[in-house]
N, C-alpha and C positions, 0 to 999 in steps of 0.2 A: 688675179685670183680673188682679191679681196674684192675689188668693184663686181666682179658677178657673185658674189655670196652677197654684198649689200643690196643685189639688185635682187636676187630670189630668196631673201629673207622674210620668215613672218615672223613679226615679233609681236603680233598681236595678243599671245601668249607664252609667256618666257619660264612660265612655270610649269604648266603639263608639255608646252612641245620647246623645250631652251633649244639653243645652237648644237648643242651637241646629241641631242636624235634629230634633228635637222640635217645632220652632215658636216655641218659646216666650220669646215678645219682649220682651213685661217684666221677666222673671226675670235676664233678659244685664244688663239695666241696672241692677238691685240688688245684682247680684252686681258689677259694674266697681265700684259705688261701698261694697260690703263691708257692702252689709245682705245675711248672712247667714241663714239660716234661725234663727238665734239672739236676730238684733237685727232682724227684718222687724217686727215689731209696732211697735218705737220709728220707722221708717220710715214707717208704713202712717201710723203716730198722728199726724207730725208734717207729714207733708203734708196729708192731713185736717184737722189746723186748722193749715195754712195759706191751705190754700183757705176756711174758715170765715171767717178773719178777715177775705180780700179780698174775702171777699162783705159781708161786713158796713162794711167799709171803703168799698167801690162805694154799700150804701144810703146811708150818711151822705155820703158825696159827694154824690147825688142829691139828699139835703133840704137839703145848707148848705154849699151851690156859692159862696153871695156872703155868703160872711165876708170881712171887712177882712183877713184874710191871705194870701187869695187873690184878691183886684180892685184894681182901681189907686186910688193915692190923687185921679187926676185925673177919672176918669170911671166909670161903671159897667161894669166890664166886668173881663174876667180877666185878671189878670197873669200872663200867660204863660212869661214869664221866671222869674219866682218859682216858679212850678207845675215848670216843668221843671225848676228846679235841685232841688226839693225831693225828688219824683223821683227825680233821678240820685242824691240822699243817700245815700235811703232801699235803692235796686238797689243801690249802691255796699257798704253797709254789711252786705247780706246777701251783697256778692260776696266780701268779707275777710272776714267770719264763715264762710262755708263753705271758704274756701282754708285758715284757721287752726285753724278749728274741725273741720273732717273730714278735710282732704287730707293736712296734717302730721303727723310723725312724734312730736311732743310732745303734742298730747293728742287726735286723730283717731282714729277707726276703718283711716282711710288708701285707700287705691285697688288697682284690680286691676292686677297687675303683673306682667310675664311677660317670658321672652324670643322671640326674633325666628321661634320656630317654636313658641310657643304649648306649653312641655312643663313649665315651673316657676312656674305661676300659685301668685297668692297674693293673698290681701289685705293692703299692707303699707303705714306711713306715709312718707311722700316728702318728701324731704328737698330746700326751696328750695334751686334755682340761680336767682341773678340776672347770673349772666353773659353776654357779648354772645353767645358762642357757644350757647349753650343757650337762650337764650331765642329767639333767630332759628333752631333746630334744633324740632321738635317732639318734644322729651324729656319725660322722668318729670318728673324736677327741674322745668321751665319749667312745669308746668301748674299744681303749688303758689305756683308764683313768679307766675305770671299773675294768679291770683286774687286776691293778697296787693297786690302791684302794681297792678293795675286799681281794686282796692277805695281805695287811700290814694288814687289819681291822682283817682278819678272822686266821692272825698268832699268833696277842694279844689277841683275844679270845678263840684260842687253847688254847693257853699259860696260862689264866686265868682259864678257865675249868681241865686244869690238874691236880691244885692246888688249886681252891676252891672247898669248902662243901657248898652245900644249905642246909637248915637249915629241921628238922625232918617234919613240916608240910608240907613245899614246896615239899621236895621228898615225900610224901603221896600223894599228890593234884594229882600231873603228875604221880602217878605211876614209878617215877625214878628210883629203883631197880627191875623192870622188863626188861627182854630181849625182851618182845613181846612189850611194850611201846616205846624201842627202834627203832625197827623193824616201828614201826608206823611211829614214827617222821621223823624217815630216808627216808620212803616211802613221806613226803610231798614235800621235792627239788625237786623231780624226775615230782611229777606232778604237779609243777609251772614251771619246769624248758619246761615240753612236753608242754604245754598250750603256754607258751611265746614262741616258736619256730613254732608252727602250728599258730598263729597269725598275727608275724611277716611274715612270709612265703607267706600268704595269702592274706594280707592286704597291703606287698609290705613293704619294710623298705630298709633302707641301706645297712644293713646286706646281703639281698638276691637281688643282681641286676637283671636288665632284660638280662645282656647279659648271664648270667652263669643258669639263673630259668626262664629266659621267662618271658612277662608282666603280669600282676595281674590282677585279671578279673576286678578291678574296674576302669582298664586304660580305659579298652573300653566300659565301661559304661557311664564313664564320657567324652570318644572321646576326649581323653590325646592326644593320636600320631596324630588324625587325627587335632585338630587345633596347635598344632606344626606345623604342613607337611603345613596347611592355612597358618601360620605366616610367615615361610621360604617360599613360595612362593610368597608371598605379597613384598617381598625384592628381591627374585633371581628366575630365573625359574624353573618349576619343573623338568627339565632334572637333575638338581645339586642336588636333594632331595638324601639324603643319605639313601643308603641298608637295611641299621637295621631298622631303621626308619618305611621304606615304608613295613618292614615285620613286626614289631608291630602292625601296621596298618590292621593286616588283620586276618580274626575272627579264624582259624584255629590256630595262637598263644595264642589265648583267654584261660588258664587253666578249665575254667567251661564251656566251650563248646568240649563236650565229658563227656563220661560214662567212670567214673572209672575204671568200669569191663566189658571197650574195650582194651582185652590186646593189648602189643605194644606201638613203641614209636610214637608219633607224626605225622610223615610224612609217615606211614603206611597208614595214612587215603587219601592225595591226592599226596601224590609223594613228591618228592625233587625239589625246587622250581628254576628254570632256567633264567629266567627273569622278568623284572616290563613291562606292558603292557601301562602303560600311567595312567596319571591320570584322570578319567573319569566324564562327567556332560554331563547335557542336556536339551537343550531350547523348552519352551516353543511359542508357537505363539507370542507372545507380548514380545519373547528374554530374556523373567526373567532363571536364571543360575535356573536348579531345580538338586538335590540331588537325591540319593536314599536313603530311609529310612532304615537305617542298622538293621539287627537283633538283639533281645536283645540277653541275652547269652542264657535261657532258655529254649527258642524254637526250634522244629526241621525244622517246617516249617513258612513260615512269609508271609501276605502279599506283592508282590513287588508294591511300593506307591512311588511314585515322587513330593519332596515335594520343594515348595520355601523357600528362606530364614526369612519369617516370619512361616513358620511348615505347612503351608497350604497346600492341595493333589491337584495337579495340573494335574495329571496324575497317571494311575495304568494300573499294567494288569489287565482287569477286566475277570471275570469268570461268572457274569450274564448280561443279558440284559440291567437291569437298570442302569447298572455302564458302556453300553457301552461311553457314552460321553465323561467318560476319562479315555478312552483305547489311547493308543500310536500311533495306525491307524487313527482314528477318530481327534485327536489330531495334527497328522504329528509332531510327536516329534522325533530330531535327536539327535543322538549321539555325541560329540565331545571326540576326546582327545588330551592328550597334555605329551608330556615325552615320558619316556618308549621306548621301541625298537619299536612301533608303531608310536611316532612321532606327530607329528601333523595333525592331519584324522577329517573329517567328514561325519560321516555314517548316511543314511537317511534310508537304507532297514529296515522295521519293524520287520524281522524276528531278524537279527542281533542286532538293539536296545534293542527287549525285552531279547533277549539274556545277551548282557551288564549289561542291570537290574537289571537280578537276579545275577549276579555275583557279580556287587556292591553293595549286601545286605550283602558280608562278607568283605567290605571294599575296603580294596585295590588289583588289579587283576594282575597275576601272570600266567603263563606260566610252567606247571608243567610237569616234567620229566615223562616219564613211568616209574611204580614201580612197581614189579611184585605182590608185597602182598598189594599194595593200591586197597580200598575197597572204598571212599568217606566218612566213618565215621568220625567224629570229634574224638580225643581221647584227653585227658590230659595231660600236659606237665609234666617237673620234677618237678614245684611249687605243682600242684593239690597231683601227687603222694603225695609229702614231709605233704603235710598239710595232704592228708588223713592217711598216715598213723600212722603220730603222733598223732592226735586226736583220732586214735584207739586206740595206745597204754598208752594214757593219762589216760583211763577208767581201765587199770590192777593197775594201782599204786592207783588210787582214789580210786577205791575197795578194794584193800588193807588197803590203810591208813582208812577207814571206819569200816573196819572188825578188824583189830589186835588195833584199837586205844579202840572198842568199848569192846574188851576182856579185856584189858587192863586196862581199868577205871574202868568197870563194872560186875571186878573180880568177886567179894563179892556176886553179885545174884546172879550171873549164875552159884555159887557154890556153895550157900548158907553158904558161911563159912564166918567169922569174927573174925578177932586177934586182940586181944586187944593190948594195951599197956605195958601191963605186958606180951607179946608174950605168954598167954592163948588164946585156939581156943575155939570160941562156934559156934558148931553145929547146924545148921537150925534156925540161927539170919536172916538172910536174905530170907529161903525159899521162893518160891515164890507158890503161894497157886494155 
């Protein structure tokens, strides 16, 4: 997957078209973890025989399942306990190896690291915090600290599990000498582990920046980029308004605006983006600055409504008669802009105005390349992808762990059988009538 995203990659511009309206889903996750196009090969190499090994590791399980280090000394059969501590060693000891070995700032490659609007990424080593504050926050620091921390926590309770016995009612209670009980419990990491990744993914975290996933739909709900882009130009002009930035800003980066199942990546829908047009606004009679009313992400279509800075409609295209008074003609509402390869203009033609408009209902306006497969559809960036597809596959493991945990406890009916104490069976103690 990675060699054909390197192979239909254009990186000739990483700023209006990055990896992520590209499509291109793998490449976000080598880059958050600082395999660079320099060090992809020692990545490529070493999951490749990692996966070698666990294959190889599965046959030899398969031929020499009943070694005395894995069955009990009282009966034939697997010691489950032992298997699972050994297990959590072995996950344990590659979860401190890769928190010390790559996240850290002492001898790592390190992680991708950015701020809260996605404009000074970098791949840098991260520096443990094991503090209560940090660790209960989803920070940089905590993520090295997590690893490093889980790895010692979960080697001592290998370690513990390989050598304690729970006691004859505790293993009855959980069904402990079942292999399908096993199968259960193991089944619930898997879907806490798919829940907390399609969340975070989602909802925007440290973890997933915008430059590598694209912004979160609830940036532009809450019009994140755009009073940023107000703040910075309250200080400098908006010619100086940075790249990313003014492409955050604009609703086609939005992950929830687009259908799922609009195949393609991203810039399929209006092209590869060439330039910033200006930042655009427009006065009303009496010179109040009025906005457009931006679309929420839901909608395909919106009204275009020109509002002042207290929310009031100062102006619309209107589409019946009663709303001619504030139509944009009737109005004489012009256009200004400011930045952008446009410059500083003031447009009065109404055609052009309401033109403006509706373009500023997706934010900020851009100048788009011809793409031969662009259609005008909104589709979904790598974030949407990532969340959707984890939360589909979060449903196979909860089904699981529901079904084999519920075989599992609830042996005894669904078999009608019952072993005593004295390992006598009686027959139809449990029937179910």
């Amino acid at each position: 997957m990675l060699l054909f995203e390197a192979i239909v990659t254009d990186d000739s511009d990483l700023i209006f078209s990055p990896f992520w309206r590209q499509g291109l889903f793998v490449s976000a996750f080598c880059t958050r973890l600082a395999l660079l196009p320099g060090t992809l090969d020692s990545g490529i190499g070493s999951h490749v025989g990692l996966a070698g090994l666990l294959f190889l590791a599965a046959c030899w399980h398969w031929a020499f399942w009943d070694l005395d280090a894995f069955t009990l000394a009282t009966a034939f059969a697997l010691d489950l306990f032992r298997v699972f501590g050994i297990h959590l060693v072995l996950a344990s000891t590659a979860c401190f190896s890769f928190g010390y070995r790559h996240l850290t700032r002492w001898c790592g490659p390190g992680f991708w690291t950015t701020d809260a609007f996605g404009l000074v990424g970098q791949a840098r080593g991260l520096k443990p915090s094991f503090s209560i504050p940090a660790l209960s926050a989803h920070s940089l620091g905590a993520l090295a600290a997590h690893h490093l921390g889980a790895g010692c926590l979960g080697c001592a309770a290998g370690f513990w599990h390989i050598g304690a016995r729970p006691s004859p009612a505790l293993a009855a209670l959980f069904s402990a000498s079942s292999v399908e009980s096993a199968l259960a419990s193991s089944l619930s990491p898997v879907l806490l582990a798919a829940l907390v990744v399609s969340a975070t993914a989602w909802y925007g975290s440290s973890s997933s920046p915008n430059e590598l996933f694209g912004p979160s739909r609830f940036a532009w709900d809450s019009s994140v980029f755009f009073q940023e882009l107000l703040s910075r130009s309250a200080r400098r002009n908006w010619q100086s308004s940075p790249d990313q930035l003014l492409l955050n800003d604009y609703m086609g980066s939005n992950p929830a605006k687009g259908g799922l199942f609009r195949s393609g990546p991203a810039l399929k829908s209006d092209g590869i983006a060439q330039n910033w047009l200006g930042h655009l606004e427009f006065l009303d009679p009496t010179s109040n600055i009025l906005l457009a009313r931006r679309m929420p992400a839901f909608f395909e279509t919106f009204p275009v409504i020109l509002v002042d800075e207290a929310g009031e409609v100062r102006a619309a295209l209107s589409n019946r008669r009663a709303d001619a008074r504030f139509s944009i003609e009737s109005r004489g509402v012009p256009a200004s802009l400011e930045g952008g390869i446009l410059g500083k203009q003031c447009l009065r033609a109404a055609s052009l105005v309401k033109s403006l408009a509706r373009k500023a209902q997706l934010g900020q306006i851009f100048r788009f390349a011809g793409f031969s497969g662009a259609d005008g559809v909104f589709r979904t960036s790598v974030r949407g992808w990532f969340t959707f597809g984890h939360s589909l596959f979060t449903f196979v493991p909860l089904l699981g762990h529901i079904w084999h945990a519920g075989r599992s406890l609830f042996r005894e009916i669904w078999l009608g059988v019952l072993r005593s104490t004295s390992d006598a069976v009686e027959y139809g103690k449990c029937e179910k009538l």
